[in-house]
C-alpha positions in Angstrom: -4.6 0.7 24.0 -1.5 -1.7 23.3 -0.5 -4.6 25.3 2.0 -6.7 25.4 2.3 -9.7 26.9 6.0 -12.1 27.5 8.6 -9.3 26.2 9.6 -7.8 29.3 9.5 -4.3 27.3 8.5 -3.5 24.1 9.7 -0.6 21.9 7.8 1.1 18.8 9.7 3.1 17.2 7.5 4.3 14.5 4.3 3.6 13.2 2.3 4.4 10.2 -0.9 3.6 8.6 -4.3 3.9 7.0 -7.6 4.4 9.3 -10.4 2.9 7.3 -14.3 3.6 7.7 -16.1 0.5 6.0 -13.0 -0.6 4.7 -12.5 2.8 2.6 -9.5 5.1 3.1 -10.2 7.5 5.5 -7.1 9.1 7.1 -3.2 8.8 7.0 -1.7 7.9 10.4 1.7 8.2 11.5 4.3 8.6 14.6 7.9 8.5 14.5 8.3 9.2 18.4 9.5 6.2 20.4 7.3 4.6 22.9 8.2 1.8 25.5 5.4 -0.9 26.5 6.5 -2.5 29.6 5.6 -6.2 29.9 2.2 -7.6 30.7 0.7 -3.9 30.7 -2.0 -1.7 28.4 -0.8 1.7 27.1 -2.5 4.4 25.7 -0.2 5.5 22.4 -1.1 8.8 21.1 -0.7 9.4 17.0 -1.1 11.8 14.4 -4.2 11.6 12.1 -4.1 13.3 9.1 -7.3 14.1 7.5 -9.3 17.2 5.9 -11.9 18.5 8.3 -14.7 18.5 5.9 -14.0 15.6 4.9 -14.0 14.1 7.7 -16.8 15.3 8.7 -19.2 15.2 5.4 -18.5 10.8 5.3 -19.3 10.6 9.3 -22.5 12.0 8.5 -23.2 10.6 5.0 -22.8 7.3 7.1 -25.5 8.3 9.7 -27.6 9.9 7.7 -27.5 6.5 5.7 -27.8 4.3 9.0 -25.3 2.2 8.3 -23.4 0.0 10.4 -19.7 1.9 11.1 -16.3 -0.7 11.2 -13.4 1.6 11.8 -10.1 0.1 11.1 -6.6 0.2 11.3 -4.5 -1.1 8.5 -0.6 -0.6 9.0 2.9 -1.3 10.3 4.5 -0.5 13.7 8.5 -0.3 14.0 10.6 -2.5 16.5 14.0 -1.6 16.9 14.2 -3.0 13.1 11.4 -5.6 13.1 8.2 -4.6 11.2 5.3 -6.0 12.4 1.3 -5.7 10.2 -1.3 -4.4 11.7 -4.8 -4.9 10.9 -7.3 -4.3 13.3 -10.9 -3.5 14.1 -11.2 -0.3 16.6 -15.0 0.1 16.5 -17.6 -1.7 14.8 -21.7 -0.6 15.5 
């Protein structure tokens, strides 16, 4: 989810980014739709991943076939009504 927190609403505009497994590229993601938060409230914001299947696939289970320890990441930009703001951030770590 996204939350904001003093803005009384915040608009993304777009985003776009890189999803990372272990900090490796994993998948391209991207949204151009815009998408209000209102103030002091958690949002779920759907968004495109693109990705071969197989591929996708074959390096989840190289990595637990492997047993190792999964960080999934988020490395990117998200559009404010002509602000850019980074984006790094963890989304699941085991």
């Amino acid at each position: 989810g996204v939350q904001t927190c003093a803005l009384p609403i915040f608009t993304i505009t777009s985003l776009a980014g890189d999803l990372k497994i272990n900090n490796k590229d994993f998948a391209s993601i991207s949204n151009t739709e815009k998408f209000d938060i209102p103030g002091n409230k958690e949002v779920f914001y759907s968004v495109k991943i693109t990705a071969p299947i197989i591929s996708v696939l074959q390096t989840i289970y190289n990595y637990f076939k492997a047993k190792q320890k999964l960080k999934l990441s988020f490395d990117g930009i998200v559009n404010s009504t002509g602000v850019t703001i980074p984006i790094n951030q963890t989304i699941f770590q085991s």
